[in-house]
N, C-alpha and C positions, 0 to 999 in steps of 0.2 A: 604793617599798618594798613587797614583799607582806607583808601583815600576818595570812595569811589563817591561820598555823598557831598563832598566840596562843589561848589557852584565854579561852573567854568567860566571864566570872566575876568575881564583886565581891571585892576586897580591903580590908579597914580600911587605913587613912589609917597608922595604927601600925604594923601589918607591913611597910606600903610603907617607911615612914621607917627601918626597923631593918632592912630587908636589901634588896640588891639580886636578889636570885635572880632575879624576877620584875622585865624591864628596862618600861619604859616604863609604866609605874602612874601616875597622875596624882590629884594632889586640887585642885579648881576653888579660885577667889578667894574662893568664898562660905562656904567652909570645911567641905564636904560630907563626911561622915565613907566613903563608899564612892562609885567612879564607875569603872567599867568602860571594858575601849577601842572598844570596840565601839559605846560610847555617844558616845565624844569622835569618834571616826570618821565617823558618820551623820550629827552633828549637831556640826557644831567651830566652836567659838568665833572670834568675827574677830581679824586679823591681832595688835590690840594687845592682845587676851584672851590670846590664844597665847603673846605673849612674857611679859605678868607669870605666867602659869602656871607658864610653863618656869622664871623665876625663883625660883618656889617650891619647886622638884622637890630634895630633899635627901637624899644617899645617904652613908651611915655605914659600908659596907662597905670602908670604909678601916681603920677602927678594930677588925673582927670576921676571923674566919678564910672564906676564898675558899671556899665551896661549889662540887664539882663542876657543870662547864657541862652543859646539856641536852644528850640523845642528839642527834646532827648529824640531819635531815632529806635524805629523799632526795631528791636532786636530779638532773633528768636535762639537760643541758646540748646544745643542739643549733648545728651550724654552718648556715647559712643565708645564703648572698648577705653571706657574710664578716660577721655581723650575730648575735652571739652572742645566742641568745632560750633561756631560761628557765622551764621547763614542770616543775610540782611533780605528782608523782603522790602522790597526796592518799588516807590509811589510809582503809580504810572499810572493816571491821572490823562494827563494832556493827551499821550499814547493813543490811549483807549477814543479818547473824546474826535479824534481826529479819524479813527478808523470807523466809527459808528456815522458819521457825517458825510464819512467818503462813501461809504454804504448807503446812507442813504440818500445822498444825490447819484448814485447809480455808478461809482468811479470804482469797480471791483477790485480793479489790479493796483490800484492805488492804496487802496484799502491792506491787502496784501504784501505791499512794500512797507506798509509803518505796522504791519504785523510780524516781518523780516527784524525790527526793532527789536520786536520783544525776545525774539527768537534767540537773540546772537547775546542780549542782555540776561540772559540765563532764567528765573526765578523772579516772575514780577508777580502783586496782585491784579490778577485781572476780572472785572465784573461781566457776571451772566449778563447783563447786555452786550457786551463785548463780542463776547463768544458767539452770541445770537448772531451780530452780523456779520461776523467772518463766517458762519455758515450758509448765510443767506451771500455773502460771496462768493463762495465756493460753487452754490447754487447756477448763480447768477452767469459765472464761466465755464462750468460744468468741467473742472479742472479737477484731473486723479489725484493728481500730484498736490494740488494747493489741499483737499482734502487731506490726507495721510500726514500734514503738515498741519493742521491745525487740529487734528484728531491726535494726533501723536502729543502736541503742545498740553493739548487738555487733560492727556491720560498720565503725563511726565509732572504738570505741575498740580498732581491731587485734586483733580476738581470732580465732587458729587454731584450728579448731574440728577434734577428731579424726573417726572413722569414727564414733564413739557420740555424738558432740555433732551432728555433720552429718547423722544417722537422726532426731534428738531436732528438729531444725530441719526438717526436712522433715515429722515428724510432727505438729506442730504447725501449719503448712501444711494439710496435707493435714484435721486434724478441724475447723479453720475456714472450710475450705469454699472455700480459698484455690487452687483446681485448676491456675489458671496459672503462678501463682507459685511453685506446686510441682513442676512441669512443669519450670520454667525451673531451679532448686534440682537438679531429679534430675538432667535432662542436663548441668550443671556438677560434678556430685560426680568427683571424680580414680578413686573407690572407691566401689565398691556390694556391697551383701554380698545374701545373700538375705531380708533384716529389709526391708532399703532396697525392694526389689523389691517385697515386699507390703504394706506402706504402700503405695504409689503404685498396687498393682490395686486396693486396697482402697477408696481414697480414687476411683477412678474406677468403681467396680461399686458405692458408695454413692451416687455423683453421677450414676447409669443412664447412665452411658457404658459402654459393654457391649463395643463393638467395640471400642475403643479399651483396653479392659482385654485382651481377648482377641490386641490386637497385643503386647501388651506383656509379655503373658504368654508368649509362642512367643518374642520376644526374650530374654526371662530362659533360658529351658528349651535356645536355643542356646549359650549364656553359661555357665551353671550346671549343664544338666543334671540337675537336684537341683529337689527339692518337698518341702515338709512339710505335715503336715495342714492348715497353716493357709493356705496358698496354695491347697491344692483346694480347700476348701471355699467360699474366694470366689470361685473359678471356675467353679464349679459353681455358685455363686447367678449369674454373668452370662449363665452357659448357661438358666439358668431363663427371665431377663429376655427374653433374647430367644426363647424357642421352641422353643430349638434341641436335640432331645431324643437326635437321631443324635450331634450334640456331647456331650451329656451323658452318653449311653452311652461312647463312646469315654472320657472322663474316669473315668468309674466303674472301665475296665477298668485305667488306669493308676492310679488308686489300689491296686486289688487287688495291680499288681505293686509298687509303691511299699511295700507295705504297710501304708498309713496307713488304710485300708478300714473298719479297728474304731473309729479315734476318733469320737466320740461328734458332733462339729460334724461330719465330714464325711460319718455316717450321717444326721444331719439335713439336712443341705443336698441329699444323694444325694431323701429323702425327698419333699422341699420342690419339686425340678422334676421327678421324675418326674410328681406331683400337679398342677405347673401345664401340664406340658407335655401332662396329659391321659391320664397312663398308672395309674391307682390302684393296678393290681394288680401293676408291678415297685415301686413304692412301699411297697408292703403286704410284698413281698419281702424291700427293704431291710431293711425295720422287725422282720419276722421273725430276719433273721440277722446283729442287733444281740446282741452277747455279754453285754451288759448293757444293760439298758432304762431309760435313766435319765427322769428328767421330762420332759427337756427334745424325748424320745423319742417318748415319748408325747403330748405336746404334737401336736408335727409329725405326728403320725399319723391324730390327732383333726381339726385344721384340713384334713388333706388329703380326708379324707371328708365336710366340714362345706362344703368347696369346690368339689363335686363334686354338691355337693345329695343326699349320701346320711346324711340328719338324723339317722335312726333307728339308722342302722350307728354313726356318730357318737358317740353318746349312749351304745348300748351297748359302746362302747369305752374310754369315760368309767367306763363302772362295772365294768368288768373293770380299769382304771387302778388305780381307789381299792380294790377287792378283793384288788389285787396288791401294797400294803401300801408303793406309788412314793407321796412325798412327794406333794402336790396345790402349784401357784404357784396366783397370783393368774390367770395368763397362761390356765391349764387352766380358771378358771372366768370367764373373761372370754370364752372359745370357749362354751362348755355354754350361757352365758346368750344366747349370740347363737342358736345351736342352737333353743333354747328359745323364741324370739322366732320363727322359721321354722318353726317344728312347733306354734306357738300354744299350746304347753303351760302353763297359767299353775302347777300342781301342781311340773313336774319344776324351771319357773325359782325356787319356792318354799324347794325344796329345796335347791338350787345357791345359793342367797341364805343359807341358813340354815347350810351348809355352811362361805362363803366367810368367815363372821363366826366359826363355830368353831374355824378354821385360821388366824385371827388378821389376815384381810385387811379386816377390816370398815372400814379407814380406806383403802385402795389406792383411786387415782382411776381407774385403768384399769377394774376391775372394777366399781366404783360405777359411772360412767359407762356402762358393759355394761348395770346393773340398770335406771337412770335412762333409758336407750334400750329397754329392754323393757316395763318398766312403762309406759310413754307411747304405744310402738306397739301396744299390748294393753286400750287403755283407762282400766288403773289409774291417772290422773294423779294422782290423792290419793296414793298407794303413790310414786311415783316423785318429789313433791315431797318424803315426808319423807325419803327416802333422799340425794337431794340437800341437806334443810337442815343433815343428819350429816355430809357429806362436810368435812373439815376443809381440805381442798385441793383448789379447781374450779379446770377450765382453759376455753377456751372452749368444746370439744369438750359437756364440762357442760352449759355453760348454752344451745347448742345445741339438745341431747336435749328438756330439758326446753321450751325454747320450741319445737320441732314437736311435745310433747304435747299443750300444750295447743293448739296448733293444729286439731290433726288433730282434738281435742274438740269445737270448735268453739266454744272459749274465748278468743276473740281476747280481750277486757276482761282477762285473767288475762296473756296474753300478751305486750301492751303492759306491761302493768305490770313484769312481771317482764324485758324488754326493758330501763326504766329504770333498773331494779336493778342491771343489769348495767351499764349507763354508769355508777351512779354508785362502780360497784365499781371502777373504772377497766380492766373489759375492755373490750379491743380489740375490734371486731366484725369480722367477714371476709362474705362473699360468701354461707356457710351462715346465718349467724346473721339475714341480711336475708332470703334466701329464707323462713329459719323464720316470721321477725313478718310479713311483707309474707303468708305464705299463710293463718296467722293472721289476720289483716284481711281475705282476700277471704273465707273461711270464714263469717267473723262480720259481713259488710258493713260491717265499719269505714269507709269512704270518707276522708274526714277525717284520723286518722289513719295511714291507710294512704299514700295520696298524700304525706303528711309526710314517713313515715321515705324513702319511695321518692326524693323527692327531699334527702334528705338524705346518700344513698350518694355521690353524685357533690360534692355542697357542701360536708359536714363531714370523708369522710371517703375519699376520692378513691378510689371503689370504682366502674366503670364496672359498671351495670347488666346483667345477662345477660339470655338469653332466657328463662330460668324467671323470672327476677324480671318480667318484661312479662308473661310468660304470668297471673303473680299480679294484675295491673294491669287485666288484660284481661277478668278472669275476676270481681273487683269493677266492672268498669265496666257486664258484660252481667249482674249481678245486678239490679244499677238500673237494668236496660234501656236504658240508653245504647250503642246499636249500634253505631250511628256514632262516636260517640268511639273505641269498643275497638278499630275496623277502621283508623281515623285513628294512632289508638295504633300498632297492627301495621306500618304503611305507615312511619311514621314514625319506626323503630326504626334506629340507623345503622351494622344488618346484617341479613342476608338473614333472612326470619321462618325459626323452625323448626318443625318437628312441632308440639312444645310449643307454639307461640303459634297455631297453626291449631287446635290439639284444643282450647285455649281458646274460640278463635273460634265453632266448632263447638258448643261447649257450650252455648252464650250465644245463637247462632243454634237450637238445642233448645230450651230455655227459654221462649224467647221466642218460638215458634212461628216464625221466619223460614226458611221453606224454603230461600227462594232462595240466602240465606246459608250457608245449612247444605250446600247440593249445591256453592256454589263452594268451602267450607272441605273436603269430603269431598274434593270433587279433585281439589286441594292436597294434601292425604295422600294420597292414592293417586297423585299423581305423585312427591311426594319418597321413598314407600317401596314401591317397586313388588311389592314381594316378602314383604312386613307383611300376615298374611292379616286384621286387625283392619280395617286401611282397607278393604279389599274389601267386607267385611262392615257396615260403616258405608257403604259407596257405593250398597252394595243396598239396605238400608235406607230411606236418601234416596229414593233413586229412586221405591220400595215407596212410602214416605209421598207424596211429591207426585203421585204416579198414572201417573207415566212408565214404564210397566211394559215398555217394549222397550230400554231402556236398560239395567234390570233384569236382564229375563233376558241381553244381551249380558255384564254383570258375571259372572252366576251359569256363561257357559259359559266366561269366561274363568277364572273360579278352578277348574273342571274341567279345560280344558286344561292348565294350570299343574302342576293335582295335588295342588292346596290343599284342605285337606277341615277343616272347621267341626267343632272337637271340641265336643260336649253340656256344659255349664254343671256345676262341681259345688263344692258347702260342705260344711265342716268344722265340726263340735262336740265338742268336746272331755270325759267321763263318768268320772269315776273311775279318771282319767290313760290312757284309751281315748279316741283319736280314731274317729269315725265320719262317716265318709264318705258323701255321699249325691246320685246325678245325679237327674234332672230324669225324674220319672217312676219315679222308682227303684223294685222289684219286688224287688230282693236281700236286704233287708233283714230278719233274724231277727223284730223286730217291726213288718214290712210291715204286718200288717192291727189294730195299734191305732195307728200311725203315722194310717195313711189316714183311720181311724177319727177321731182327734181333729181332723184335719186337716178331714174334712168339717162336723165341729161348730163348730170355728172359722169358718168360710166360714159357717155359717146366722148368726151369733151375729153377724159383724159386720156382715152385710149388711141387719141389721136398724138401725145405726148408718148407712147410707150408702154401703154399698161396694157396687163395682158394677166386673167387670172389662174391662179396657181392651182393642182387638182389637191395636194395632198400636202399634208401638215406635218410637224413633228411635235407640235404643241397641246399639253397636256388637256388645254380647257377644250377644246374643238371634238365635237363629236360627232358618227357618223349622218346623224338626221340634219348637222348644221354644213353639211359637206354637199348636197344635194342642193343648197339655197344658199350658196357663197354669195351672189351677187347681193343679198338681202340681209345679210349680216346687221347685229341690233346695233353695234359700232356704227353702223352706213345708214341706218334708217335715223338716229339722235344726230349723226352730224349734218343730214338732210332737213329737218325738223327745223336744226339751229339756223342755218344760215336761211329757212325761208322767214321765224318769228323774230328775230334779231336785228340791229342794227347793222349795215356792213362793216361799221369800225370798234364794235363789240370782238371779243376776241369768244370763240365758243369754248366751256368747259365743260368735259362729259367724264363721269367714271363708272367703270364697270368693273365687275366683279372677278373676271377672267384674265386671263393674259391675251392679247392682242394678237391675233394670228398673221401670220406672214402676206396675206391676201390682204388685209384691212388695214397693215401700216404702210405697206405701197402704196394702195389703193387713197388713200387719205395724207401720204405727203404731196403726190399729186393734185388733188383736191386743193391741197394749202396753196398751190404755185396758182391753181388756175381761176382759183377767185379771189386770192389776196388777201386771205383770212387768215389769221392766227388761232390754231386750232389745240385747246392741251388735254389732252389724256390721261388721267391716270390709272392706269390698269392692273390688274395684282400686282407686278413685280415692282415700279416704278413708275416717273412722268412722263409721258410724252412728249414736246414741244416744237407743233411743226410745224415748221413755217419757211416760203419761197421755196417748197419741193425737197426740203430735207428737215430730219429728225434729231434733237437732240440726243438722243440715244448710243447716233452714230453707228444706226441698222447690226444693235448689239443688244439683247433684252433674253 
């Protein structure tokens, strides 16, 4: 007997005895004034409980008036190998009504637990709104698994799905990342409209399948003939992906006949590959003969000039934006700040900080993130920790930033620490966040725990090590003068070394005075990158130090042959939101002669502390016309500069584009002891920070 549509629910012993309405009520032997059936069902009394029970059951609806029988139950009746079987489609009503509500006040996984209902109840009716928002759940948590489960529900309990339900099923497919199974979906659909079409490029120009977008898209346009802006404009992002700029043109011109030319996505997308395909100035076009310039316009406009490395155009783009009275996102100043961080501006990313908090983004993690990556590439690691401890919502991109701040400080103790902070926050680490600690610990000679976390990538957290992570390895082992180890390290890596672990090697083989080391690590790089004018210049170098001077000049006629020409060294300081620029020997300069001027006082002043300078280099950026004007170095002309336009309790920030030579970071730890200045550097490999006559570096770079 199915019992299954009985209402579960306690009755007095009394109502049972005075009416039958309600059949099969029972009161136990023990004389229990309520007992449900669902109780006597689960748990039923043995055979002779059974019978004095039944002897007890007393029905009076003899002696009262017949109450109408219950509504009949639908029953679906089926024939079967002559075998008549019985299948109740079961109301679910409430079910349904609670899972659409939890959907749509945004309760996904809740939705999915009273969808777990229906699941384990077998065979219920369920209405196409239903279905709707368990896919717009599914959606919503971007769950394989919750998919395949409410797909599989809908294909088990016979449901025909129309043109809008079979788009809705495909689209949910397609944002989970589910590309085959939605592959398989499109080419089964009876009916495709043009919705169906762009989900499926969409979903494949998001997944950087580009060709395959681009077959699929000439299939549609033989099919359809028809485009809306929302199909160019992600075909025009896959033309971007791949290069392809005579494609992109062609696309631009069938927008224009399409008419769709004005909308707003597909001037930005138009925007977006001119910029990567290398063309700024039909990009600049676009953007001009946009009818209306909205944010998201100007956005794209900014990034394409910010992409292009033209910082300055950039920036003043940025403030003809905000003059032009266009809304500012989070998105516009999550660019300016990166800008900011490229043009070493610490004043304009000041602004842009100050800006993003009066526009009401002072909680966005994108933008924080922007600040917390600027401030830590710029020295400020104080600045960028309290910005981080405001962030109400890190991701690990976060706690990334902040661990190569302090890296790069040469705060490894700060950066372990705040490493563990991060496990116990329950982030997940990836592959950046180990680079960060692990450079961290060669920075700061962690040893210890450096080797720790490095073997912990692969033990706790099945992250197979890269080359930069070895490079980091490599570059603590030749801090400690362990050469052999570093070299045993490199050998024993189970892939071919890279650059990166030979410029290591190199570094270590520097360091530590080992020529020999140093000319086989030089050419290593000079065979992996034949056409890298830094190895050459590092092989000369070598050569130069160990006395091999025909090896030398063979270098010096090869980079002639070539055509390779040694550009002069030059650093930037940044004055009263004026960068100042200055090479090696510089003579241009407005204040040339009290530049030189303090410059020579400093050299008598500290050479009375012990300085004394060096003839020859092993360092790759140093060339031989900056070898004849050591005292004049661009490094010694910008920290001269600083400390005459500055305040004495301003700290000076200067970066250059080269590695710092052995002559200029003596020369200028000195400098720090003898004026009491705080002086920070950042020079190709890392920061400087130097101050009372020594380096954070720890005379290791």
């Amino acid at each position: 007997m199915d019992i299954s549509f009985l209402v579960c629910r306690s009755i007095p012993l009394d109502q049972v005895q005075n009416s039958c309405s309600f059949p099969y009520c029972f009161s136990n032997q023990n004389g229990s004034k309520r007992r449900n059936l669902f109780s006597l069902y689960l748990f039923p009394f043995g055979r002779r409980k059974w019978r004095d029970t039944f002897r007890k059951i007393r029905c009076s609806s003899m002696d009262r008036e017949i109450r109408p029988r219950p509504e009949p139950i639908d029953v679906v009746v089926e024939e079967r190998n002559d075998l008549r079987e019985t299948r109740v489609k079961k109301p679910s009503d409430g079910i349904c009504s609670q899972i659409e509500k939890s959907v749509l006040s945004g309760r996904y996984g809740q939705a999915l637990e009273f969808f777990e209902i229906l699941e384990l109840g077998g065979r219920f009716d369920v209405r196409v709104s239903t279905y709707d928002a368990l896919m717009s759940a599914c959606i919503g948590l971007r769950s394989v698994r919750a998919v395949r489960r409410v797909f599989n529900y809908m294909t088990s309990n016979g449901f025909e799905p129309d043109l809008y339900m079979r788009n809705r099923v495909l689209l949910m497919h397609v944002k989970c990342g589910m590309m085959i199974d939605a592959k398989n979906l499109f080419d089964q659909m009876p009916e495709k409209n043009l919705l169906s079409w762009t989900m499926m490029i969409t979903g494949l120009v998001d997944m950087g399948d580009y060709s395959e977008a681009f077959r699929l898209f000439l299939l549609m346009w033989d099919e359809l003939s028809d485009g809306d802006s929302r199909i160019f404009a992600t075909i025009i992002r896959a033309s971007a992906g791949l290069g392809m700029i005579s494609t992109g043109r062609e696309l631009h011109s069938c927008t224009l006949k399409m008419g769709v030319s004005d909308d707003v996505f597909v001037s930005c997308a138009l925007i977006d590959m001119y910029s990567k395909c290398g063309s700024i100035e039909d990009a600049h076009c676009v953007f001009d003969e946009m009818p209306e310039k909205t944010t998201v316009g100007w956005n794209s406009i900014i990034a394409a000039y910010a992409l292009h490395g033209y910082s300055e155009e950039a920036l003043d783009m940025y403030y003809e934006m905000r003059d032009s009275g266009v809304k500012l996102d989070h998105f516009t100043f999550s660019i300016i700040v990166r800008i900011c961080a490229r043009l070493a501006s610490l004043e304009h990313a000041k602004e842009a900080h100050a800006a993003l908090i009066r526009h009401g983004f002072g909680s966005d993690i994108v933008a924080n993130t922007a600040l917390v990556d600027f401030y830590s590439k710029w020295g400020r690691v104080e600045d960028a920790r309290h910005v981080f401890d405001k962030m109400p919502c890190k991701n690990v991109i976060s706690w990334n930033a902040l661990l190569a701040g302090y890296g790069n400080q040469g705060q490894g103790v700060e950066a372990v620490e705040l490493f563990e902070q991060m496990l116990k926050a329950k982030m997940k680490p990836n592959h950046v966040t180990f680079l960060a600690v692990l450079s961290a610990c060669s920075y700061s000679g962690l040893s210890e725990q450096g080797w720790e976390i490095f073997r912990s990538m692969g033990r706790d957290y099945k992250i197979n090590p890269r080359a930069m992570h070895y490079a980091c390895m490599i570059e603590l082992l030749g801090r400690e003068g362990l050469l052999d180890e570093a070299f045993a390290l490199l050998r024993g890596a189970s892939f071919k070394p890279n650059a990166n672990m030979w410029s290591a090697i190199l570094t270590a083989a520097r360091m530590n005075d080992n020529l020999d080391l140093g000319k086989f690590a030089a050419e290593k790089l000079y065979g992996m990158e034949p056409e890298k004018l830094n190895n050459y210049v590092v092989l000369l170098n070598v050569y130069n130090e160990s006395g091999k001077l025909k090896e030398a000049a063979a270098v010096f006629q090869t980079l002639k042959r070539k055509g390779l020409r040694m550009l002069p060294a030059r650093s930037w300081i940044e004055v009263l939101k004026q960068p100042h620029c200055f090479h090696s020997g510089d003579r241009c300069h407005p204040q040339r002669k009290e530049i030189y001027q303090k410059l020579d006082n400093l050299m008598l002043q500290i050479s009375k502390h012990g300085y004394a300078s060096k003839e020859k280099t092993l360092l790759p950026d140093v060339d031989e016309q900056e070898e004849h004007i050591l005292k004049y170095h661009s490094e010694k002309l910008a920290v001269a500069f600083g400390l005459i336009n500055t305040p004495y309790w301003k700290p000076l920030q200067i970066v250059q584009g080269h590695r710092i030579c052995d002559d200029c970071h003596n020369a200028i730890k000195l400098i720090s002891m003898v004026t009491g200045r705080k002086i920070v550097i950042r020079d190709g490999s890392r920061f400087h920070h130097f101050k009372d006559g020594s380096c954070s570096c720890g005379d290791y770079w």
